[in-house]
mmCIF file of the N, C-alpha and C atoms, coordinates in Angstrom:
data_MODEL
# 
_entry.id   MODEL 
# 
loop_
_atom_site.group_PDB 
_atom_site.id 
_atom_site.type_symbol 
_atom_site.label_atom_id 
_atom_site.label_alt_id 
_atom_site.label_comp_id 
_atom_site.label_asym_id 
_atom_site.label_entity_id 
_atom_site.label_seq_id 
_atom_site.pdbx_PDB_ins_code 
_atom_site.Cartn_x 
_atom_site.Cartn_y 
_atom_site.Cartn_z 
_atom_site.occupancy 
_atom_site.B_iso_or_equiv 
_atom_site.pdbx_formal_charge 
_atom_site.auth_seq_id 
_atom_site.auth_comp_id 
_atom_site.auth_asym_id 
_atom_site.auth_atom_id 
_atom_site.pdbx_PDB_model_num 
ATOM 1   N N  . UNK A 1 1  ? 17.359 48.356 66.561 1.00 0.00 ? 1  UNK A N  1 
ATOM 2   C CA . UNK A 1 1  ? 18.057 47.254 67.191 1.00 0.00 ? 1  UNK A CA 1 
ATOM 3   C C  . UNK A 1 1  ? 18.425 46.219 66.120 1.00 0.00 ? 1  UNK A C  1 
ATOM 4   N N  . UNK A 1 2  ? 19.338 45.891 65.978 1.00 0.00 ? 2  UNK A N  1 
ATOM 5   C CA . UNK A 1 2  ? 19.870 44.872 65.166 1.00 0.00 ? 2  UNK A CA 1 
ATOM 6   C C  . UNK A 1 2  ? 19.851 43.395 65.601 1.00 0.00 ? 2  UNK A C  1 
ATOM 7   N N  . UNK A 1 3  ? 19.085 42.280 64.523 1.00 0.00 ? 3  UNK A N  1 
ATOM 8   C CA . UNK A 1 3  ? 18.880 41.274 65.229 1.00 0.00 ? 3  UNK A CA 1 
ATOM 9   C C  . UNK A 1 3  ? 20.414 39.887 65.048 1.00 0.00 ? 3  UNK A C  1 
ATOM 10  N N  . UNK A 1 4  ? 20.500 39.632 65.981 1.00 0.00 ? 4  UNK A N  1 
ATOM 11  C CA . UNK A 1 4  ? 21.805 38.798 65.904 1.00 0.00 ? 4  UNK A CA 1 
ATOM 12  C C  . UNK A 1 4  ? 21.861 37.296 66.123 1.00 0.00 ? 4  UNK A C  1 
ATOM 13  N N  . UNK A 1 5  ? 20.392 36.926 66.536 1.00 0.00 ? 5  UNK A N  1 
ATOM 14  C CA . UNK A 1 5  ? 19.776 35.726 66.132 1.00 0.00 ? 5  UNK A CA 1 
ATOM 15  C C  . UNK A 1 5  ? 20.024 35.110 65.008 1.00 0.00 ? 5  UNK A C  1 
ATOM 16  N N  . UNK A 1 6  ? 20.504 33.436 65.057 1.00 0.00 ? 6  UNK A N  1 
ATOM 17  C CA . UNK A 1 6  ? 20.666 33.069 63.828 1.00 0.00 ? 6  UNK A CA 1 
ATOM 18  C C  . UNK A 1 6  ? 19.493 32.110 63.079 1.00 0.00 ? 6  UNK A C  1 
ATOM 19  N N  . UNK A 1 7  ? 18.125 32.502 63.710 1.00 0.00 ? 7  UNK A N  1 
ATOM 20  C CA . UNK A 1 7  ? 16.863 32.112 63.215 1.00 0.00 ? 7  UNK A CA 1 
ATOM 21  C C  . UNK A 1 7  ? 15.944 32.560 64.437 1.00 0.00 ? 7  UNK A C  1 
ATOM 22  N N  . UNK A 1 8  ? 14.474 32.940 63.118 1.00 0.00 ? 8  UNK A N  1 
ATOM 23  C CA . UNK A 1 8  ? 13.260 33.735 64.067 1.00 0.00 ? 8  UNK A CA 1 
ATOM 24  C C  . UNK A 1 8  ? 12.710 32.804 65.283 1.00 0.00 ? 8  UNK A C  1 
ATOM 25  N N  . UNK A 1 9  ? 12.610 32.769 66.263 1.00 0.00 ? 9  UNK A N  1 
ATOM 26  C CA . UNK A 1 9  ? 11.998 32.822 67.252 1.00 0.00 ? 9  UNK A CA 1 
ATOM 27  C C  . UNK A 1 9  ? 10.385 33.275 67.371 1.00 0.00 ? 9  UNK A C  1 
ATOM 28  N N  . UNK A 1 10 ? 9.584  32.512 67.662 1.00 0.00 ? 10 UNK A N  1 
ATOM 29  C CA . UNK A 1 10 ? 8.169  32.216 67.363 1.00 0.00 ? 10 UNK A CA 1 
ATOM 30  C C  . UNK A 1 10 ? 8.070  31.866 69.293 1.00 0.00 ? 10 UNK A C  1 
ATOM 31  N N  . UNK A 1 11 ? 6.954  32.629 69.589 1.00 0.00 ? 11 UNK A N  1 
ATOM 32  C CA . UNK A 1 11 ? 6.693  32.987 70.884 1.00 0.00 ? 11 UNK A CA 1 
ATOM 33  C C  . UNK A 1 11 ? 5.561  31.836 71.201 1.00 0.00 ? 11 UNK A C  1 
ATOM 34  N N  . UNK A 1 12 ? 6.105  30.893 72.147 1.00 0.00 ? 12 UNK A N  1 
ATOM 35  C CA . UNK A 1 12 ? 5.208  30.017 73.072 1.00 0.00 ? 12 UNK A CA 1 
ATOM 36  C C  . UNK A 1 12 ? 4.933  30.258 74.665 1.00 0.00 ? 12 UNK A C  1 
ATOM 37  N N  . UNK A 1 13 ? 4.246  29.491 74.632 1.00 0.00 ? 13 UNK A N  1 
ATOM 38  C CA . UNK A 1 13 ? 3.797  29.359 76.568 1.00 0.00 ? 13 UNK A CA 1 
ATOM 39  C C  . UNK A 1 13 ? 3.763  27.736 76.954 1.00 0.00 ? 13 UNK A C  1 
ATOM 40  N N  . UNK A 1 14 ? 5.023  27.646 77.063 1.00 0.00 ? 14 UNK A N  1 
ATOM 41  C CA . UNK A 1 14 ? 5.139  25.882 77.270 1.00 0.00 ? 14 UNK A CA 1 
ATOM 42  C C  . UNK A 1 14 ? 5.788  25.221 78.590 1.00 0.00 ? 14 UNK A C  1 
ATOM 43  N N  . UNK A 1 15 ? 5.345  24.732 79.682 1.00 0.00 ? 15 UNK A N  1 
ATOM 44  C CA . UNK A 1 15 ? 6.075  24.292 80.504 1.00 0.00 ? 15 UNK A CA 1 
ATOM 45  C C  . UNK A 1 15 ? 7.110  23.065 80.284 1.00 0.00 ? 15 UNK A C  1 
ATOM 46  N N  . UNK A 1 16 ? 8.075  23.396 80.466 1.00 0.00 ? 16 UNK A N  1 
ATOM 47  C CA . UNK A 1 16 ? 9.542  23.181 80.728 1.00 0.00 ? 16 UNK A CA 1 
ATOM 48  C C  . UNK A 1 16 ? 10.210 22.435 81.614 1.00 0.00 ? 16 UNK A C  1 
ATOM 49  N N  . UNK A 1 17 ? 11.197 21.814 81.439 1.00 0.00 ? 17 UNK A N  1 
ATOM 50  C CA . UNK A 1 17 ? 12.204 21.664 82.185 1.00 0.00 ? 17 UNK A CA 1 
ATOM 51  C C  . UNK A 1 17 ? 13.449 21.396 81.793 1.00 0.00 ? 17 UNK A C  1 
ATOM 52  N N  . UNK A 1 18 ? 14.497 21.908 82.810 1.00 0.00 ? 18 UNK A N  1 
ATOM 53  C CA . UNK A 1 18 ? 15.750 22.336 82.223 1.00 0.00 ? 18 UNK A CA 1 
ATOM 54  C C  . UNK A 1 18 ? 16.766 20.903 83.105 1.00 0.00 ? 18 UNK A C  1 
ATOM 55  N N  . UNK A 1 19 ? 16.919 20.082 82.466 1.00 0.00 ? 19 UNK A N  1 
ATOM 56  C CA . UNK A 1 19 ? 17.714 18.672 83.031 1.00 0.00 ? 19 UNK A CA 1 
ATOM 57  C C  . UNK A 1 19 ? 19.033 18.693 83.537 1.00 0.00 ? 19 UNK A C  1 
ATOM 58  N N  . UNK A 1 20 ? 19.583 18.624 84.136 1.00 0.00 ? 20 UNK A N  1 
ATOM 59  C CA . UNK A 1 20 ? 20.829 19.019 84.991 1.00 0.00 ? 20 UNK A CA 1 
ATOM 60  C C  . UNK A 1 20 ? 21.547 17.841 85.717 1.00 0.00 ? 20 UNK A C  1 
ATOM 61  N N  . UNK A 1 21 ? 23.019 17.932 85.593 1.00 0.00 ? 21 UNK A N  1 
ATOM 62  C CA . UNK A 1 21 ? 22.941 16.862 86.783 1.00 0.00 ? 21 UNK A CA 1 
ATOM 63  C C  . UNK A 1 21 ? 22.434 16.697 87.811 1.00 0.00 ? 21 UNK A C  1 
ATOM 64  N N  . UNK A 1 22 ? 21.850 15.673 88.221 1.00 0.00 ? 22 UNK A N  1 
ATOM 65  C CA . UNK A 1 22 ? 21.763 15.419 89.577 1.00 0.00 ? 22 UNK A CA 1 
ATOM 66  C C  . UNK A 1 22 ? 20.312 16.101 89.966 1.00 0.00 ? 22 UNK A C  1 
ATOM 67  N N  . UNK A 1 23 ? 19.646 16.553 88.995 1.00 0.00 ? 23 UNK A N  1 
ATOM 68  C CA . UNK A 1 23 ? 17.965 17.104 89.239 1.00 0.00 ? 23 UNK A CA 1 
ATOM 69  C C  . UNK A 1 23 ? 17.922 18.084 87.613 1.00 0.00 ? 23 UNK A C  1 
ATOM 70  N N  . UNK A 1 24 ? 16.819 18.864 88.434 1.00 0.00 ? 24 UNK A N  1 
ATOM 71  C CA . UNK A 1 24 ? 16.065 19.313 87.147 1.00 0.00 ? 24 UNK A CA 1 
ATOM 72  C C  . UNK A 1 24 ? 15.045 20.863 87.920 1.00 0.00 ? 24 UNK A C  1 
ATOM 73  N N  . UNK A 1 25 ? 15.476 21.640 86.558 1.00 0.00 ? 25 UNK A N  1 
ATOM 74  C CA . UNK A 1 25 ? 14.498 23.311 87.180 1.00 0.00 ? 25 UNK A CA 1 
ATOM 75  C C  . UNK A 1 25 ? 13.387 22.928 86.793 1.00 0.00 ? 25 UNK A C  1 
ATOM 76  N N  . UNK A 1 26 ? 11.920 23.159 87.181 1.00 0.00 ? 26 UNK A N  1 
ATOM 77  C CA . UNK A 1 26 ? 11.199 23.787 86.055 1.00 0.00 ? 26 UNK A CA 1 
ATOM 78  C C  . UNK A 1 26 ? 11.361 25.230 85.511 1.00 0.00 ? 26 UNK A C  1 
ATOM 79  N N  . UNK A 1 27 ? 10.377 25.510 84.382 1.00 0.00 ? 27 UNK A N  1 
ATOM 80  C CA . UNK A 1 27 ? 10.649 26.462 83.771 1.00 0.00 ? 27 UNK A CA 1 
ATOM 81  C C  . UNK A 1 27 ? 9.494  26.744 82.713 1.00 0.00 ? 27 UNK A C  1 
ATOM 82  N N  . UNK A 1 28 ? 9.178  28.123 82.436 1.00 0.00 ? 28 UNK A N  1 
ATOM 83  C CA . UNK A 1 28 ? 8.124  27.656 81.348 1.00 0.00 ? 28 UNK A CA 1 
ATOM 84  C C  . UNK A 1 28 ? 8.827  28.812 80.291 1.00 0.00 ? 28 UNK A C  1 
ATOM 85  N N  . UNK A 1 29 ? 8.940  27.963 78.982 1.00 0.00 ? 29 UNK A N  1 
ATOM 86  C CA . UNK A 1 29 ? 9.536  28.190 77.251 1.00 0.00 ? 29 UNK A CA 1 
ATOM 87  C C  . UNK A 1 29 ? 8.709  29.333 76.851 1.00 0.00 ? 29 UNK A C  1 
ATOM 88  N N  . UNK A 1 30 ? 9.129  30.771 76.755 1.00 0.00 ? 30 UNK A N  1 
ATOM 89  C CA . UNK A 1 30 ? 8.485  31.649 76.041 1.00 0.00 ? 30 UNK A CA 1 
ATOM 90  C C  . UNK A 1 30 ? 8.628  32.132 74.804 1.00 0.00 ? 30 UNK A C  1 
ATOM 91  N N  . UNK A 1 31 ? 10.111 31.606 74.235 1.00 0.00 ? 31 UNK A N  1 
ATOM 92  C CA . UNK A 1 31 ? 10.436 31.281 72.547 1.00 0.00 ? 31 UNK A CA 1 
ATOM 93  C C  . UNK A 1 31 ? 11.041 30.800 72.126 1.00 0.00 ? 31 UNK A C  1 
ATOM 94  N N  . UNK A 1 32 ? 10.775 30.001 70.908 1.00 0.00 ? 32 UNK A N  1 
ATOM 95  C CA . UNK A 1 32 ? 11.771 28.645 70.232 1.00 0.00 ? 32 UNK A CA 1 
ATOM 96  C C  . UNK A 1 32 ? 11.816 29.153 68.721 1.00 0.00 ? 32 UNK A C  1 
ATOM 97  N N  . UNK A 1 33 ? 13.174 28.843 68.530 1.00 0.00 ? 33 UNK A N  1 
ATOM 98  C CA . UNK A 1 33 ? 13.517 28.348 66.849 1.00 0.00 ? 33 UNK A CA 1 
ATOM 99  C C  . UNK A 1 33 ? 14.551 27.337 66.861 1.00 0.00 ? 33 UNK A C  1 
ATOM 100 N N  . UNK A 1 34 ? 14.837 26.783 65.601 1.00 0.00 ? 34 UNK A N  1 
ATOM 101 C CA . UNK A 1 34 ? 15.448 26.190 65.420 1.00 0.00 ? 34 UNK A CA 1 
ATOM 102 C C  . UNK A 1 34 ? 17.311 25.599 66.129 1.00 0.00 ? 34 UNK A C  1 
ATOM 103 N N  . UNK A 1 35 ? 17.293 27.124 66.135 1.00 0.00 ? 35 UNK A N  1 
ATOM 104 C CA . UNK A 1 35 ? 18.281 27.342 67.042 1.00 0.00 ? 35 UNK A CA 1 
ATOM 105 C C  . UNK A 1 35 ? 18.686 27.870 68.540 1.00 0.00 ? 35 UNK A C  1 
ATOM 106 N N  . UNK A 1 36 ? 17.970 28.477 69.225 1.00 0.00 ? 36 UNK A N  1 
ATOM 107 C CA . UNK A 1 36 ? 17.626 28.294 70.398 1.00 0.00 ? 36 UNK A CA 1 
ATOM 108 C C  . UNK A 1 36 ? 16.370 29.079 71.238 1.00 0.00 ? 36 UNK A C  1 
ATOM 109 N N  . UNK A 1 37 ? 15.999 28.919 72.662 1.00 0.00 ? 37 UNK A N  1 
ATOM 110 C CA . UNK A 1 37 ? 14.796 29.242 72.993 1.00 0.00 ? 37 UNK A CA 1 
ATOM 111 C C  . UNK A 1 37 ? 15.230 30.105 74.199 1.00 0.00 ? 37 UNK A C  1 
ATOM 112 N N  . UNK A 1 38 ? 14.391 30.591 74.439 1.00 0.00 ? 38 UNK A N  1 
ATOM 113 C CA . UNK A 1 38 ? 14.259 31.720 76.093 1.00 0.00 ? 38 UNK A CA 1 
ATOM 114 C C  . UNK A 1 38 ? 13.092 31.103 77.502 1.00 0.00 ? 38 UNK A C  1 
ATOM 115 N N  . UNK A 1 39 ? 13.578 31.205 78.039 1.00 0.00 ? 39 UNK A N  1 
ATOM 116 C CA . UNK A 1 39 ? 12.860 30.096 79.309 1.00 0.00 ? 39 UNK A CA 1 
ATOM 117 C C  . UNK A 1 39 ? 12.809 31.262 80.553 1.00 0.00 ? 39 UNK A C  1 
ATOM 118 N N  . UNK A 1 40 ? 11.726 30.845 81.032 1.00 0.00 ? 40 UNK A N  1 
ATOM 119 C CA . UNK A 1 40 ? 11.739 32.192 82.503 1.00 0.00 ? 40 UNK A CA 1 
ATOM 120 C C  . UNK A 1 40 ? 11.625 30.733 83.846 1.00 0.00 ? 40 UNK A C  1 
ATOM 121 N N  . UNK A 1 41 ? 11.944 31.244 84.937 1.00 0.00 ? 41 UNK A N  1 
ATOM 122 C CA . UNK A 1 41 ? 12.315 30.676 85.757 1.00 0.00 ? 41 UNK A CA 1 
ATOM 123 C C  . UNK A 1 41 ? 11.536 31.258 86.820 1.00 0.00 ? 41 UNK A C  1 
ATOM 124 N N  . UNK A 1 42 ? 11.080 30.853 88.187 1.00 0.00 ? 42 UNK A N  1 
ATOM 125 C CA . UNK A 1 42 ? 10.739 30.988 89.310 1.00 0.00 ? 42 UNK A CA 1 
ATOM 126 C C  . UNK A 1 42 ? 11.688 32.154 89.946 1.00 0.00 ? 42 UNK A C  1 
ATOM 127 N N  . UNK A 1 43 ? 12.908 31.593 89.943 1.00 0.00 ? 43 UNK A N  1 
ATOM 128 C CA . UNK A 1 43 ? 14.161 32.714 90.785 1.00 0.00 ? 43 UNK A CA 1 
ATOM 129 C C  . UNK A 1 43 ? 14.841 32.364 89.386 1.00 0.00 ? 43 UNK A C  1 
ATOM 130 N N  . UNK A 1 44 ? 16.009 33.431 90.371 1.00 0.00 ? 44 UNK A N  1 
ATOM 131 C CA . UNK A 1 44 ? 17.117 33.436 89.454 1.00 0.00 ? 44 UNK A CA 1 
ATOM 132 C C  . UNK A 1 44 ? 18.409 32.178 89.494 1.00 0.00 ? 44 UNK A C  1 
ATOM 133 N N  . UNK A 1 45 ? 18.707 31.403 88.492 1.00 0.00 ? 45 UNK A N  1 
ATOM 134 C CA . UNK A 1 45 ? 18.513 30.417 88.180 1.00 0.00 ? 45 UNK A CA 1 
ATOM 135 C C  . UNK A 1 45 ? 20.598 30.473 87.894 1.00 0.00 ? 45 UNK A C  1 
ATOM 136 N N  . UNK A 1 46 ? 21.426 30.200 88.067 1.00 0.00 ? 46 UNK A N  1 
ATOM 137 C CA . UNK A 1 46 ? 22.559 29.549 87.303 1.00 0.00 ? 46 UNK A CA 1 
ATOM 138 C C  . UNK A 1 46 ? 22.728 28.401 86.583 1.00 0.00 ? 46 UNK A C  1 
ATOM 139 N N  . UNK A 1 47 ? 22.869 28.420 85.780 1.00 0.00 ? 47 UNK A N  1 
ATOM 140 C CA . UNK A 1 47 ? 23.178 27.168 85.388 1.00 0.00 ? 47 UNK A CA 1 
ATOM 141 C C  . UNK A 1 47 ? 24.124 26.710 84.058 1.00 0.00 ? 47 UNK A C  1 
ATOM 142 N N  . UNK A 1 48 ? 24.646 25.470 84.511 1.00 0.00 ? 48 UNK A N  1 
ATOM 143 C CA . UNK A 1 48 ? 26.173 24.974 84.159 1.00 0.00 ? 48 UNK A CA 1 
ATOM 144 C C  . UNK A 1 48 ? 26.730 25.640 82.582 1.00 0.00 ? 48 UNK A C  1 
ATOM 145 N N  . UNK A 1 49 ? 27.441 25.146 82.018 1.00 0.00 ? 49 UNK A N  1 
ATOM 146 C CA . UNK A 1 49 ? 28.008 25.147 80.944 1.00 0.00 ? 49 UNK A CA 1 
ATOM 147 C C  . UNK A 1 49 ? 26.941 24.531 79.660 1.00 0.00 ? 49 UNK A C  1 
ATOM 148 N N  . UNK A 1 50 ? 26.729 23.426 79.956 1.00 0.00 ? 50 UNK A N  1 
ATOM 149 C CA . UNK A 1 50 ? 25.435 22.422 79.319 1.00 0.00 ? 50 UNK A CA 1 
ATOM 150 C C  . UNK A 1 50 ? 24.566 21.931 79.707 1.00 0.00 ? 50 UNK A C  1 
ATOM 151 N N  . UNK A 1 51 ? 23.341 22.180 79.377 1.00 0.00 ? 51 UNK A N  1 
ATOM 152 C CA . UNK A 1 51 ? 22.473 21.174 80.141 1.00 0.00 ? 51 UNK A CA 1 
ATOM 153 C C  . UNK A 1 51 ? 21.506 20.323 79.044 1.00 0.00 ? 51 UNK A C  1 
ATOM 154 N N  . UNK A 1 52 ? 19.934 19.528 79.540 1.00 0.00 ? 52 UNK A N  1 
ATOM 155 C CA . UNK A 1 52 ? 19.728 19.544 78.261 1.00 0.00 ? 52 UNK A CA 1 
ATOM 156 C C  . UNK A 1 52 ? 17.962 19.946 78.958 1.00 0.00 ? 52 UNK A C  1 
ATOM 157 N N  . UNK A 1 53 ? 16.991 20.752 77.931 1.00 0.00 ? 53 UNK A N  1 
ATOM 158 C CA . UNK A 1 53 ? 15.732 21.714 77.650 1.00 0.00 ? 53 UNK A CA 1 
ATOM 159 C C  . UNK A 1 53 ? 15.650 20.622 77.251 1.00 0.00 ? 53 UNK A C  1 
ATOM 160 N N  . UNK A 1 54 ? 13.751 19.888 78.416 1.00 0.00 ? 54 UNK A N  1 
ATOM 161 C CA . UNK A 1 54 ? 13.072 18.949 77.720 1.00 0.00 ? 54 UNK A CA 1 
ATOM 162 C C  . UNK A 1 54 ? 11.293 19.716 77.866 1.00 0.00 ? 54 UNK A C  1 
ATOM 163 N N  . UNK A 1 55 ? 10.873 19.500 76.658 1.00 0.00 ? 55 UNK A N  1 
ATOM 164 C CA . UNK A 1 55 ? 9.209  19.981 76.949 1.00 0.00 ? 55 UNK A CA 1 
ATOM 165 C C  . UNK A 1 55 ? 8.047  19.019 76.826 1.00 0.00 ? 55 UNK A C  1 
ATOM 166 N N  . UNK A 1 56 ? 7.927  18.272 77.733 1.00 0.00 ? 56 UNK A N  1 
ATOM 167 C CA . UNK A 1 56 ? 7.500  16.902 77.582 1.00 0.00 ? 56 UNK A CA 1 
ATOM 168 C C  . UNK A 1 56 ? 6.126  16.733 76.720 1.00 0.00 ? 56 UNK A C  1 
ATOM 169 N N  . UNK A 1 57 ? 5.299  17.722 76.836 1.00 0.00 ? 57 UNK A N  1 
ATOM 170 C CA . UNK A 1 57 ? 4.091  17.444 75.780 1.00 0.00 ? 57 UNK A CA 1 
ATOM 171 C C  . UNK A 1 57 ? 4.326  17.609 74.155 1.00 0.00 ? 57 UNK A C  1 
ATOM 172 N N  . UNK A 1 58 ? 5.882  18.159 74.089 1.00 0.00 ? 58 UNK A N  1 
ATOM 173 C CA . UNK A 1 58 ? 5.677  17.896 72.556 1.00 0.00 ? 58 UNK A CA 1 
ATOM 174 C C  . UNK A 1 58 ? 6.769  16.863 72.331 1.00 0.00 ? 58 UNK A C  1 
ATOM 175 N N  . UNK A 1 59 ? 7.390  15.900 73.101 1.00 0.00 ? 59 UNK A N  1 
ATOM 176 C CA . UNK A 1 59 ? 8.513  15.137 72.920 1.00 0.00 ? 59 UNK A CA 1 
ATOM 177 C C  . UNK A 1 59 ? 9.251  15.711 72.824 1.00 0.00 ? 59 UNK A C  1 
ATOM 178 N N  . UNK A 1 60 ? 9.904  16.987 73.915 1.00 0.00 ? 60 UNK A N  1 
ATOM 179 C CA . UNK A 1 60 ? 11.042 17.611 72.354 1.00 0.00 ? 60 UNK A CA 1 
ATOM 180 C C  . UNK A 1 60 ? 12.038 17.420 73.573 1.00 0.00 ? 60 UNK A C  1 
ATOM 181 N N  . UNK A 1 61 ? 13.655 17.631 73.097 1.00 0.00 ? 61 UNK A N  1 
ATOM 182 C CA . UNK A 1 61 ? 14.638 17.893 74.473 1.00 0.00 ? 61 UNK A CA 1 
ATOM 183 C C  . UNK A 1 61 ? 15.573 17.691 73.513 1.00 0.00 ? 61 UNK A C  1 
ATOM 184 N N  . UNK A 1 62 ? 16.359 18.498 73.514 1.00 0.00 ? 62 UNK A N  1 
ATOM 185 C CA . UNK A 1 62 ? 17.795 19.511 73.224 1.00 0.00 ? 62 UNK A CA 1 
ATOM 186 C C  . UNK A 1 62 ? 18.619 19.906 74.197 1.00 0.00 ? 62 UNK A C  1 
ATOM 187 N N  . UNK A 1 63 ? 19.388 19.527 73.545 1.00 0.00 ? 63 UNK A N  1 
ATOM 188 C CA . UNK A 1 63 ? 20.830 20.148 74.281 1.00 0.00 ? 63 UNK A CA 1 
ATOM 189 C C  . UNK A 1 63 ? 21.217 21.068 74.118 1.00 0.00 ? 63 UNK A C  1 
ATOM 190 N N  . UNK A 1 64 ? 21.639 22.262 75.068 1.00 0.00 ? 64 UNK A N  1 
ATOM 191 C CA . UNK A 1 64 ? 21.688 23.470 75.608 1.00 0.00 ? 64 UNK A CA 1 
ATOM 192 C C  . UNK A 1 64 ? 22.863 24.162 76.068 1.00 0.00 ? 64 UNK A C  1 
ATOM 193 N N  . UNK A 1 65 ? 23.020 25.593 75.427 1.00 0.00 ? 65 UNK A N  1 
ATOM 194 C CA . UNK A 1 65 ? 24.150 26.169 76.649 1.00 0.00 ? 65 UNK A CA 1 
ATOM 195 C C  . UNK A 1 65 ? 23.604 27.640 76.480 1.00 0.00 ? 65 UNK A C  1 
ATOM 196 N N  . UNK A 1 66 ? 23.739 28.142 77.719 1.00 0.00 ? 66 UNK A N  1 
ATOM 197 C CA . UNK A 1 66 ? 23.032 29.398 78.116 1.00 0.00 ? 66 UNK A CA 1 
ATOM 198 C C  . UNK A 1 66 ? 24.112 30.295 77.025 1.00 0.00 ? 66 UNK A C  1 
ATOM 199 N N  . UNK A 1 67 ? 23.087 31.480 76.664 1.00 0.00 ? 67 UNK A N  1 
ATOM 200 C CA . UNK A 1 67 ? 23.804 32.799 75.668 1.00 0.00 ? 67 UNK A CA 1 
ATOM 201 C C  . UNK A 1 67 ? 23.586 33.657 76.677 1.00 0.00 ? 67 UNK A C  1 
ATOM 202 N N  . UNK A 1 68 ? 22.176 33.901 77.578 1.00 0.00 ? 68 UNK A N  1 
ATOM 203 C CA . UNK A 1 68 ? 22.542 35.679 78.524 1.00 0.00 ? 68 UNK A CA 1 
ATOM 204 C C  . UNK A 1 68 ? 21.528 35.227 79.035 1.00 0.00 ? 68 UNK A C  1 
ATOM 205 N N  . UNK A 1 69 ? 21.699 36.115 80.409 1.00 0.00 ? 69 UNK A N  1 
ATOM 206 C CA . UNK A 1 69 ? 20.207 35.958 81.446 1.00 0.00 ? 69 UNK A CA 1 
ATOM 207 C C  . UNK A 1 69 ? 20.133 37.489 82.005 1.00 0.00 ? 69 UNK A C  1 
ATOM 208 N N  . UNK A 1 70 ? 18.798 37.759 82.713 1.00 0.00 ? 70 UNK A N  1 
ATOM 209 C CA . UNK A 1 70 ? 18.767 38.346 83.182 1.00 0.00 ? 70 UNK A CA 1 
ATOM 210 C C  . UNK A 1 70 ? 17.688 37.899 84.021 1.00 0.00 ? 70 UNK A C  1 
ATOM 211 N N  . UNK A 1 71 ? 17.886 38.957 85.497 1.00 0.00 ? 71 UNK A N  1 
ATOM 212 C CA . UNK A 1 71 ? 16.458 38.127 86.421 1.00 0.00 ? 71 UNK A CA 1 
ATOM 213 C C  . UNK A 1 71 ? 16.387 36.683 86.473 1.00 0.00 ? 71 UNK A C  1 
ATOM 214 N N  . UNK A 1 72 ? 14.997 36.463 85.605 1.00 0.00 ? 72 UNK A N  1 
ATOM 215 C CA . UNK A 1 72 ? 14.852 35.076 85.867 1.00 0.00 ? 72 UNK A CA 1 
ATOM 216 C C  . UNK A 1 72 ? 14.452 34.464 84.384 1.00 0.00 ? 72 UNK A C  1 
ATOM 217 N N  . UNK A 1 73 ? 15.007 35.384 83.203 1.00 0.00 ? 73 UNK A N  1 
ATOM 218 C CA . UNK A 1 73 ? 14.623 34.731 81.956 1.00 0.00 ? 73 UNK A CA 1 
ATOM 219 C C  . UNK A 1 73 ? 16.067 34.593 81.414 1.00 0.00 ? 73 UNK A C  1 
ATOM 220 N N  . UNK A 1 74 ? 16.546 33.023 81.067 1.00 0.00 ? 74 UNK A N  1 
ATOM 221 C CA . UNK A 1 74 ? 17.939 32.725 80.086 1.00 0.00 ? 74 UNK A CA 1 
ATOM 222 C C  . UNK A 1 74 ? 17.445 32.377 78.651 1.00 0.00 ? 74 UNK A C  1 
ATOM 223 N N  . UNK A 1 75 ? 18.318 33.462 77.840 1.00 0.00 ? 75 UNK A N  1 
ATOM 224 C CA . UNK A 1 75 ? 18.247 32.615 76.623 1.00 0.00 ? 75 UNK A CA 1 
ATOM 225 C C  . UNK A 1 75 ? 19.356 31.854 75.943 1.00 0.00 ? 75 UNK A C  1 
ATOM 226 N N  . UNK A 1 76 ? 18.640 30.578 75.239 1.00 0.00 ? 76 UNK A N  1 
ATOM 227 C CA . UNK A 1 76 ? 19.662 29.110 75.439 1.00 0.00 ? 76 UNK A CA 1 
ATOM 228 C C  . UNK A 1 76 ? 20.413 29.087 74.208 1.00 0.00 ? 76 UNK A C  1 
ATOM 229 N N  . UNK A 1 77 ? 21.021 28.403 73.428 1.00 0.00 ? 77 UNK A N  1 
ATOM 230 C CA . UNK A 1 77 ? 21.127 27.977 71.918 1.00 0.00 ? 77 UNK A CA 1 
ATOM 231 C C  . UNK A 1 77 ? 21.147 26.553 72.423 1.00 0.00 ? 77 UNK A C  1 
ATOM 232 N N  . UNK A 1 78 ? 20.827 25.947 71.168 1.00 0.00 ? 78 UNK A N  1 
ATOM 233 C CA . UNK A 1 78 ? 21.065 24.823 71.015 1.00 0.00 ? 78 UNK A CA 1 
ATOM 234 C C  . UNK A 1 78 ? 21.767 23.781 70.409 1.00 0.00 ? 78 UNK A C  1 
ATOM 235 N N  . UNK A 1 79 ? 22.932 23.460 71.257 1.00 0.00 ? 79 UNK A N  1 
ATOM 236 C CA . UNK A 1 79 ? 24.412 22.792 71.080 1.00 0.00 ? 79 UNK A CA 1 
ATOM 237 C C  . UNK A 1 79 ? 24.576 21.662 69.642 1.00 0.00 ? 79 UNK A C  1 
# 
């Protein structure tokens, strides 16, 4: 498999949330790099064009646009 990531991805277990207009998913973060992370969801989840990934115990929140989903896991980059 050829990797097409444009940085490694380092595997967490972090609860999440994905900020949206007008509300907010939870979600819990199962990998981050620099450039973007993979988030699993309760259901299956749409969501917009941009949003912005905040993980409140480490201060962090980035701005977001979905690359692919499946089920109930999207992976994001970060805008």
């Amino acid at each position: 498999m050829i990797e097409k990531r444009a940085a490694q991805r380092h595997k967490v277990l972090k609860g999440g949330i994905v900020a949206i207009d007008g509300g907010s998913i939870p979600c819990t973060v199962r990998n981050l790099s620099t450039a973007g992370a993979a988030a699993d969801f309760t259901q299956r989840v749409d969501l917009p064009p941009t949003f912005t990934l905040l993980i409140e115990c480490d201060r962090f929140a980035r701005r977001c646009r979905p690359v692919w989903s499946n089920e109930r896991r999207v992976g994001m980059a970060f805008c």
